[in-house]
C-alpha positions in Angstrom: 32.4 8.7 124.1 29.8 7.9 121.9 32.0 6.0 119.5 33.2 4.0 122.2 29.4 3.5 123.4 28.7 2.4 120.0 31.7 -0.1 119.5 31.1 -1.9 122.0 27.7 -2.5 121.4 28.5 -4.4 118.3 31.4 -6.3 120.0 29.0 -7.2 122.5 26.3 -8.4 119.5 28.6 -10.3 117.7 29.1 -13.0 119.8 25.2 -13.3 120.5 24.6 -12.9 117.0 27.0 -15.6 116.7 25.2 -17.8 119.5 21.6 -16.9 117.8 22.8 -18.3 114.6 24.0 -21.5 115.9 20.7 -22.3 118.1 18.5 -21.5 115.3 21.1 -23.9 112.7 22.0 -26.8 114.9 19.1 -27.7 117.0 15.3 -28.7 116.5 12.2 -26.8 117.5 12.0 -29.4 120.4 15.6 -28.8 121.6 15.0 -25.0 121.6 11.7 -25.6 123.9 13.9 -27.6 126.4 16.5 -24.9 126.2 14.2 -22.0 126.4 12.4 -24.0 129.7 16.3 -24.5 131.1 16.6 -20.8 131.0 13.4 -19.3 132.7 13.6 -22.5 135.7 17.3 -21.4 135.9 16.3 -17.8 136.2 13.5 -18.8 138.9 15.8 -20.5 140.8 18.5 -17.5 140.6 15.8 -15.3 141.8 13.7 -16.8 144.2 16.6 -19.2 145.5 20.0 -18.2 145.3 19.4 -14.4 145.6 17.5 -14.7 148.7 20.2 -17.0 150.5 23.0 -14.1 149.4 21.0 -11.7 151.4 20.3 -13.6 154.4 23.9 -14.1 154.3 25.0 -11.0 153.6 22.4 -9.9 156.3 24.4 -12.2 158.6 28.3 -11.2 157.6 27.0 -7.6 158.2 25.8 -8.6 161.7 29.3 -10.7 162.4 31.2 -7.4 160.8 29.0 -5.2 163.4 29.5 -7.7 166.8 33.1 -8.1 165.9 36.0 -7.2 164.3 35.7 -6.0 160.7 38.5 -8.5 160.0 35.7 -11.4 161.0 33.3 -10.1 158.7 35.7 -10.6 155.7 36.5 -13.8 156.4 33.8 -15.2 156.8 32.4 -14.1 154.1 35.2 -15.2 152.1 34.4 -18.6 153.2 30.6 -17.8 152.1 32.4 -16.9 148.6 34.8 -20.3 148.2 31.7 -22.5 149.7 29.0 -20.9 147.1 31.4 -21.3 144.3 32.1 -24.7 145.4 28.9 -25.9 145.4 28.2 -24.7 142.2 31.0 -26.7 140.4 29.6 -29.6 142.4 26.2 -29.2 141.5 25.9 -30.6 137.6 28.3 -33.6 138.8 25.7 -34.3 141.9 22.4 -33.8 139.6 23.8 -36.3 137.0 24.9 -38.7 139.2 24.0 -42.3 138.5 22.1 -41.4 135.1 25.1 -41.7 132.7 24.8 -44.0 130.1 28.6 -44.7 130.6 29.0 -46.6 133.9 32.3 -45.1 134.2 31.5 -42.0 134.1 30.2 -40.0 137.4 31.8 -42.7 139.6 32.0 -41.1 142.6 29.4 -39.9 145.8 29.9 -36.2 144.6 26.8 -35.3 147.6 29.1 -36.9 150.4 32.1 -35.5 148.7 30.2 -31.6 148.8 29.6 -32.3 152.3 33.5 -33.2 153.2 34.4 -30.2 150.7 31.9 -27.7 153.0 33.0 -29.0 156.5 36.5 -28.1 155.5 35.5 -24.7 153.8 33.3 -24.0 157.5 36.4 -25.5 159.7 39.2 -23.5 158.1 36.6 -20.2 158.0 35.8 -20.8 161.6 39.3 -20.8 162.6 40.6 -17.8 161.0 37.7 -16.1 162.1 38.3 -17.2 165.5 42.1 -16.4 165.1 41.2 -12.6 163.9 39.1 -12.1 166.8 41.3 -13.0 169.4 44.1 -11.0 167.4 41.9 -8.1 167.4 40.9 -8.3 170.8 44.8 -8.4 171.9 45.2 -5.5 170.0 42.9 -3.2 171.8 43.3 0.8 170.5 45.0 3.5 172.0 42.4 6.3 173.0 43.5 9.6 171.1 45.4 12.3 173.2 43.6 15.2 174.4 44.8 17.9 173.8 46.2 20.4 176.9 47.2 24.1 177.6 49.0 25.8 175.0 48.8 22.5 172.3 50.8 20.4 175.0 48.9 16.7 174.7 48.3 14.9 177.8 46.9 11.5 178.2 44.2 11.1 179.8 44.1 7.4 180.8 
């Protein structure tokens, strides 16, 4: 186990290793300030933003999962999932937009583009939430027999 423990330590060092040498060989003092200040606002932001906003909506699929059907809670939070992941391949396109030195570059309105990409995402979650719950409500369960005299069961509704 401790081989194993060890080996992949230094698969997992080689590729930083790797990374170190080729931010210390192909970028300035100045570029590795920027990319240093890139990292902790990014880090900021993952901590104090996004975090938060996963367990407010965690809080809330937990809720939906408790008032509901379990079926409910997992879609919808599927559509959290697809909608987050969305917005964060939108995001870089929507934060350079309009600054490109190319004019053809970045031509679209990525922000009212997000928005139309979202409303779907909400729509189609909304609907198969919607379609579970109903399902699950038509589905109502069968109480459990009691059991009788002598192990004979008899139903009690």
């Amino acid at each position: 186990m401790k081989l194993l423990r060890a080996t992949l330590i230094c698969l997992g060092l080689i590729p930083i290793g790797i990374g170190c040498y080729g931010l210390w060989n192909y970028y300035t003092a100045d570029q590795l300030v920027a990319i240093g200040k890139w990292l902790v606002i990014g880090l900021a932001l993952h901590d104090g933003v996004l975090i938060p906003l996963v367990l407010v909506g965690g809080a809330l699929v937990w809720q939906a999962h408790r008032v509901f059907h379990a079926a409910v809670g997992r879609i919808v939070a599927g559509g959290l999932v697809v909608a987050g992941v969305i917005s964060l391949l939108a995001a870089p396109a929507i934060i350079r937009e309009g600054s490109s030195a190319n004019p053809t570059l970045l031509t679209q309105h990525y922000g009212y583009n997000l928005l139309w990409a979202l409303l779907i995402v909400a729509v189609v979650t909304i609907g198969g939430a919607v379609i579970a719950w109903l399902y699950s409500r038509k589905r109502r369960p069968v109480p459990p027999p009691v059991s009788g005299e002598l192990g004979r069961e008899v139903n009690v509704a």
